[in-house]
C-alpha positions in Angstrom: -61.5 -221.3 -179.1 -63.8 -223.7 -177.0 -62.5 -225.5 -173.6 -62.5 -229.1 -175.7 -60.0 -227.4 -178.5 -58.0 -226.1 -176.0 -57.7 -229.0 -173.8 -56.8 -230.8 -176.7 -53.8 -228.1 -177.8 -52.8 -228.1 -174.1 -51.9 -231.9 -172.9 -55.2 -231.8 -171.0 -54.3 -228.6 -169.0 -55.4 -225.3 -168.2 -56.3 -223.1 -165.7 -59.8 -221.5 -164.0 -59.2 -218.6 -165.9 -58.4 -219.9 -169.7 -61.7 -222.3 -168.6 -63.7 -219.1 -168.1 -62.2 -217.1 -171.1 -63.7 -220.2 -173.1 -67.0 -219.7 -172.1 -67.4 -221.9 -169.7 -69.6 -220.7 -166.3 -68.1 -221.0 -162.6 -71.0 -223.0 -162.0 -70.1 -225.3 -164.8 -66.2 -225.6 -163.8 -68.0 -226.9 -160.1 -69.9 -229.5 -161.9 -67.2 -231.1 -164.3 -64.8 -231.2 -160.8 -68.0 -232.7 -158.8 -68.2 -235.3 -161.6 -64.8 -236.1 -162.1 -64.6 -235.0 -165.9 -61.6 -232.4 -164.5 -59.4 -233.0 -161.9 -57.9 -229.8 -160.1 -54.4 -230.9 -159.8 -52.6 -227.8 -158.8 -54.8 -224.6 -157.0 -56.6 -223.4 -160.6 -55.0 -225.7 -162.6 -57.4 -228.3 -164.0 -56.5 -232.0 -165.8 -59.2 -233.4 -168.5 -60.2 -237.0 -167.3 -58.6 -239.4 -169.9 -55.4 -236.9 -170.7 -52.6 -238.9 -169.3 -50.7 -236.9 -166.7 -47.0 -237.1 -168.5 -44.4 -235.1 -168.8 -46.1 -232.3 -171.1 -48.7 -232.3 -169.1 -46.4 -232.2 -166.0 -44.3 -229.1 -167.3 -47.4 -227.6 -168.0 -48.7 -228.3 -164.6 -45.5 -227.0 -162.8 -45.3 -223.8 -164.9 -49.0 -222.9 -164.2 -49.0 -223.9 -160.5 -46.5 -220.7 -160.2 -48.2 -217.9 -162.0 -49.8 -217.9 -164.9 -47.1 -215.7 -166.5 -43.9 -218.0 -165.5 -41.5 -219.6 -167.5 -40.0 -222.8 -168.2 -36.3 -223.1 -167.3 -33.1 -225.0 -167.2 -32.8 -229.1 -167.8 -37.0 -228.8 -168.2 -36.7 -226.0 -170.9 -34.4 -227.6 -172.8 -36.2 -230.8 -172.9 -39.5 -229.1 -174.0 -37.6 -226.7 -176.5 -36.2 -230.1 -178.0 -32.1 -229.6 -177.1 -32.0 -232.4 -175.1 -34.2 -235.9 -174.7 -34.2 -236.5 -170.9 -37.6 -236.1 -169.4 -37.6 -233.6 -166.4 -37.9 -234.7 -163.1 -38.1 -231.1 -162.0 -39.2 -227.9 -163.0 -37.4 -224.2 -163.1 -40.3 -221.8 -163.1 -38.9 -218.2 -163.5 -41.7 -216.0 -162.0 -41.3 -212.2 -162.8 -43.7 -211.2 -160.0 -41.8 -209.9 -156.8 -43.4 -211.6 -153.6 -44.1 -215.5 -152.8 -44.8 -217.7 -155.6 -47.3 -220.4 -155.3 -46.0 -223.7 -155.7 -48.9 -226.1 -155.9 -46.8 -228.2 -158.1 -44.3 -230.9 -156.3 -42.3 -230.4 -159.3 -42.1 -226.9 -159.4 -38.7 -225.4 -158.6 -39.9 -221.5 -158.8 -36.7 -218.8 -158.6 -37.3 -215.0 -159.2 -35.9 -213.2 -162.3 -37.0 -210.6 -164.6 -36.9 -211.4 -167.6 -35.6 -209.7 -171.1 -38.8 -210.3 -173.8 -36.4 -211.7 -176.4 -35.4 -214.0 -173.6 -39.2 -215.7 -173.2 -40.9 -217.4 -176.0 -43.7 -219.3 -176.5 -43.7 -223.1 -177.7 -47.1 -225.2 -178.0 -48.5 -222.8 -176.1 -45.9 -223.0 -172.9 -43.8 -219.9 -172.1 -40.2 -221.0 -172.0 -37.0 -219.3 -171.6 -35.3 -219.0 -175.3 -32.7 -221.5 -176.6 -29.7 -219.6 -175.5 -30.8 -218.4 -172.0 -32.1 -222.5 -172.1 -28.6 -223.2 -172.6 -26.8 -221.7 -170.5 -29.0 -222.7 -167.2 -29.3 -226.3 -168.3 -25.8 -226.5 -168.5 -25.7 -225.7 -164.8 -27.9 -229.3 -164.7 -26.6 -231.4 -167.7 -23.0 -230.6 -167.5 -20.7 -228.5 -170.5 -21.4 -231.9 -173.0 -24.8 -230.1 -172.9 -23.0 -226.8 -174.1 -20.6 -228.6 -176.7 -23.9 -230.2 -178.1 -26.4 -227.3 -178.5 -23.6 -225.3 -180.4 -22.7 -228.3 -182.2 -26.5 -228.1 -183.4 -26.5 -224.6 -184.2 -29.2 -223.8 -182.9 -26.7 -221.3 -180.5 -23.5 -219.8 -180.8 -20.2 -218.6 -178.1 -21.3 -215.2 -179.0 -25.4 -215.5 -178.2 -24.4 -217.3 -175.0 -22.2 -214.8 -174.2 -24.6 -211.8 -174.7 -27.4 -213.5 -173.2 -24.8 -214.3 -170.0 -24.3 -210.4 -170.1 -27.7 -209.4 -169.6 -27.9 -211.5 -166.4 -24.5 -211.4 -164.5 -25.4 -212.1 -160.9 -27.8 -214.9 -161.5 -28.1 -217.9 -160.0 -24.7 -220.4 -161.2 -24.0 -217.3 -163.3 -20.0 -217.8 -161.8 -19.8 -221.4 -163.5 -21.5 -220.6 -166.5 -19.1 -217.6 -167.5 -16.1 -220.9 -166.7 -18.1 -223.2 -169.4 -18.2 -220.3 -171.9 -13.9 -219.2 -171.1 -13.4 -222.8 -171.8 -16.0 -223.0 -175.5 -14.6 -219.5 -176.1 -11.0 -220.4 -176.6 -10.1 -224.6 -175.5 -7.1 -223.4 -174.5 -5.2 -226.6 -174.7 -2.5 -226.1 -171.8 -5.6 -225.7 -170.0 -6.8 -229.3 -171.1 -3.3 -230.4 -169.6 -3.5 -228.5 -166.4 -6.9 -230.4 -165.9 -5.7 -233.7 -167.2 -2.7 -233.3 -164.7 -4.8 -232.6 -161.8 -7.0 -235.3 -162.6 -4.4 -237.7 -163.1 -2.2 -236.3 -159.5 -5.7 -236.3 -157.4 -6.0 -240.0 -158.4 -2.6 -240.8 -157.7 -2.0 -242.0 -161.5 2.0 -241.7 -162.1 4.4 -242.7 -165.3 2.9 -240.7 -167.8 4.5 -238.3 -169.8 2.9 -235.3 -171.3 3.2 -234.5 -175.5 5.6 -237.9 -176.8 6.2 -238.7 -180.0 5.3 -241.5 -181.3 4.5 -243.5 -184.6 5.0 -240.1 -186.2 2.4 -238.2 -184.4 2.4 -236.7 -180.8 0.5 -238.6 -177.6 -1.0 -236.1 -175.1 -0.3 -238.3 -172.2 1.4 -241.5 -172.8 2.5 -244.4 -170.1 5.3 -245.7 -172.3 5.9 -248.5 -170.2 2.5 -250.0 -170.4 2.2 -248.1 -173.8 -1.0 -246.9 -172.5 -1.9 -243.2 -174.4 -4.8 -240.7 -173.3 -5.9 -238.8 -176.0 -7.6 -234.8 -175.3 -10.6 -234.2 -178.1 -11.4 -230.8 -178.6 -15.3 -229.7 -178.7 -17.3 -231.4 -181.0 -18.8 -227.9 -182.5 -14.8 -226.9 -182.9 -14.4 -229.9 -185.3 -15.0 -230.6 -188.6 -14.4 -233.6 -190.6 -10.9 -233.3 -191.6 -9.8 -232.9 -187.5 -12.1 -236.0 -187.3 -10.8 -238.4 -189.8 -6.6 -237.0 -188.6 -7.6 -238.0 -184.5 -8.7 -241.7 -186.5 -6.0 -242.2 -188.8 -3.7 -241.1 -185.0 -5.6 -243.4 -183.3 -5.7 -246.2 -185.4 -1.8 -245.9 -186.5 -1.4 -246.3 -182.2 -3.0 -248.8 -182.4 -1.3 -250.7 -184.6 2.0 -250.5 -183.1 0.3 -251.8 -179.9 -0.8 -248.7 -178.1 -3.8 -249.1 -175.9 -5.5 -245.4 -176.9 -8.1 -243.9 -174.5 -10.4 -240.8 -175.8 -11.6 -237.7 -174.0 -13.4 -234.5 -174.7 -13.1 -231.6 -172.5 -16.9 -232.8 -171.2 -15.5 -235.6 -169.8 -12.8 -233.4 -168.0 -14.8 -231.0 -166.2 -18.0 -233.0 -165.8 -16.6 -236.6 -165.3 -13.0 -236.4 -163.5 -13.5 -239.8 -161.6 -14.6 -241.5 -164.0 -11.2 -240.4 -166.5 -9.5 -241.4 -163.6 -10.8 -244.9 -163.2 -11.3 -245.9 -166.8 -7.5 -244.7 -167.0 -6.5 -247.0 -163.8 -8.2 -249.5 -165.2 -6.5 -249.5 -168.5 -3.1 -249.4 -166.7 -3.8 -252.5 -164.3 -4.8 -254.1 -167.6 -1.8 -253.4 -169.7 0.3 -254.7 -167.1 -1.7 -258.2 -166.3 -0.7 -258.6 -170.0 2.8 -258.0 -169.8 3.3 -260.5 -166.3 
C-alpha cells in the first residue's frame, strides 16, 4: 500500500513509522512537513493538508499520540464502533505498555490496562476495545440508558457484559458497573420502588401512595388527590411488544378517567433523579392550579 492509499483509508492520519513502511524516505517526510503538504499534529503523527481534522481523524490522532499499539475506549469507542451517535470530546486510550504514556494529543485520556485479545479489535483500521468491554466503560460516561440500548440492539448481552466484567474486576468504575449489570440482570422491581421512594423523600414530594388500584389496573405511585400517577417502565431490551402495547392501553385508560400519567424507565432513575423529581413537582403544582 502507498502513503496516498493509506492516507486515504486513514482520515488523513498516520504515523512516521506507517510513512516509512510505505516507502517513503526520512528525507522526504522533512520535505512534505517543510512544505506544508503534512502537518505533524501530535509527536509522529502526521495530517495530510486538505483532510479535515474531525472527529475520525481526531480519535485517530488521540489513539496514536499514545502508542502506536493503544486502544480506543469508553464514550469514544462506542461512538467509533457505531453504539452511540455523540461525537467524542475525549478520548480513552488503553495503553498496554507499563511506564509513562505520551500524550501529545489534548484529547487523549490515556489509562493503563492489559488487555484480553478478544477484548481489542480492529475497525477501519483503528484498534478499539470490543463492543462489550465498549459497553460497559461507556456506560460509566453515557449513563445505564446506554446499557439498556446496546442490549436492546443485540449487539451485547447480560451474560457477555458480565464475563467481560469478570475478566477485569478492579478496573477503573469497575464497582458501578457490576450495580448497572445487578440492576439489567434481574430489575428487581421493589428495588424500582426503593429508588422511586428515595427520590420522591430527597425532594420532599409527599401524598403519594405506592401500588393503587385504579381503572382496573394498578398505579406504581399515585397522588390521588391531584390524580397525578408515576408510572416505572422496565428496560427496553426486557420488553417486547405485547408489555408495550398493555403499559399504552394502562396509560391511555388513566387517562381517560382524568389521570395525569407520568413515564419512567429505570435510566431515568439512576441517571436522572432531579430531573424525575422536578418534572413530578411540576406535574403536581399543575394539577392543583387546575383544581383552585
Amino acid at each position: 500500500m502507498d502513503i496516498h492509499e493509506l492516507s486515504v483509508r486513514r482520515d488523513g492520519v498516520f504515523t512516521t513509522r506507517e510513512a516509512l513502511d510505505c516507502g517513503v524516505s526520512e528525507s522526504a517526510i522533512a520535505r512534505r512537513m517543510a512544505s506544508g503538504a503534512w502537518t505533524e499534529v501530535a509527536h509522529g503523527v502526521h495530517l495530510v493538508a486538505g483532510h479535515p481534522r474531525g472527529a475520525r481523524a481526531q480519535a485517530r490522532i488521540a489513539v496514536l499520540s499514545v502508542h502506536k499499539n493503544a486502544v480506543l475506549g469508553g464514550a469514544a469507542a462506542a461512538w467509533w464502533l457505531g453504539l452511540c451517535s455523540e461525537e467524542p470530546r475525549k478520548h480513552l486510550v488503553f495503553t498496554q505498555t507499563r511506564g509513562r504514556a505520551r500524550r501529545s494529543s489534548a484529547t487523549a485520556v490515556s489509562r493503563y490496562r492489559e488487555l484480553d485479545d478478544e477484548d481489542v479489535v480492529v475497525r477501519d483500521g483503528l484498534r478499539t476495545t470490543a463492543a462489550d468491554l465498549t459497553v460497559l466503560e461507556a456506560s460509566l460516561v453515557l449513563g445505564l440508558s446506554f446499557m439498556d440500548s446496546a442490549l436492546l440492539s443485540g449487539r451485547v448481552t447480560p451474560e457477555t457484559l458480565a464475563d467481560v466484567h469478570a475478566r477485569y474486576p478492579k478496573r477503573h468504575g469497575a464497582g458501578k458497573a457490576s450495580a448497572y449489570l445487578r440492576l439489567i440482570g434481574d430489575g428487581a422491581r421493589s428495588e424500582a420502588e426503593r429508588l422511586t421512594v428515595r427520590i420522591l423523600r430527597a425532594a420532599g414530594i409527599s401524598g403519594w401512595v405506592a401500588n393503587l388500584p385504579a381503572c382496573g389496573y394498578v398505579i406504581d405511585f399515585a397522588f390521588p388527590d391531584r390524580k397525578v400517577a408515576v408510572e416505572i417502565d422496565g428496560f427496553a431490551y426486557h420488553r417486547d411488544a405485547a408489555a408495550f402495547q398493555r403499559d399504552r392501553t394502562k396509560r391511555n385508560a388513566l387517562m381517560r378517567n382524568g389521570w395525569h400519567v407520568l413515564n419512567y424507565t429505570w435510566a431515568d432513575l439512576v441517571d436522572r433523579p432531579d430531573q424525575v423529581a422536578a418534572e413530578i413537582a411540576a406535574a403536581l403544582r399543575s394539577s392543583s392550579a387546575r383544581s383552585a
